[in-house]
C-alpha positions, 0 to 999 in steps of 0.5 A: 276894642274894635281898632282898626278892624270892621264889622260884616256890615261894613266890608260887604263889598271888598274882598280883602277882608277876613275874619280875624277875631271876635268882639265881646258885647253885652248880647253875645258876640260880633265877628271882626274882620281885617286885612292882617293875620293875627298870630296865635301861638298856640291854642288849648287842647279841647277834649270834649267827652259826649256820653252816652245819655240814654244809659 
């Protein structure tokens, strides 16, 4: 649910705003910005392994 924050199109001219989450659509995802950090306490570990392919 965008909340209180804004979309790109909506904030092209007030610095004040950041990135600070993304909403989920039917077609992808938007980027939503607002003035206030959110927390993350903590994030997964990725370990992304990329073989060799030509093998």
């Amino acid at each position: 649910m965008k909340g209180a924050y804004k979309y790109l199109k909506e904030i092209t001219e007030n610095g004040a705003y950041y990135q600070v989450a993304w909403q989920k659509l039917a077609d992808g995802y938007v980027a939503l910005y607002g003035t206030t950090p959110i927390q993350i306490r903590s994030l997964p570990t990725l370990n992304d392994i990329f073989e060799d392919e030509e093998g």
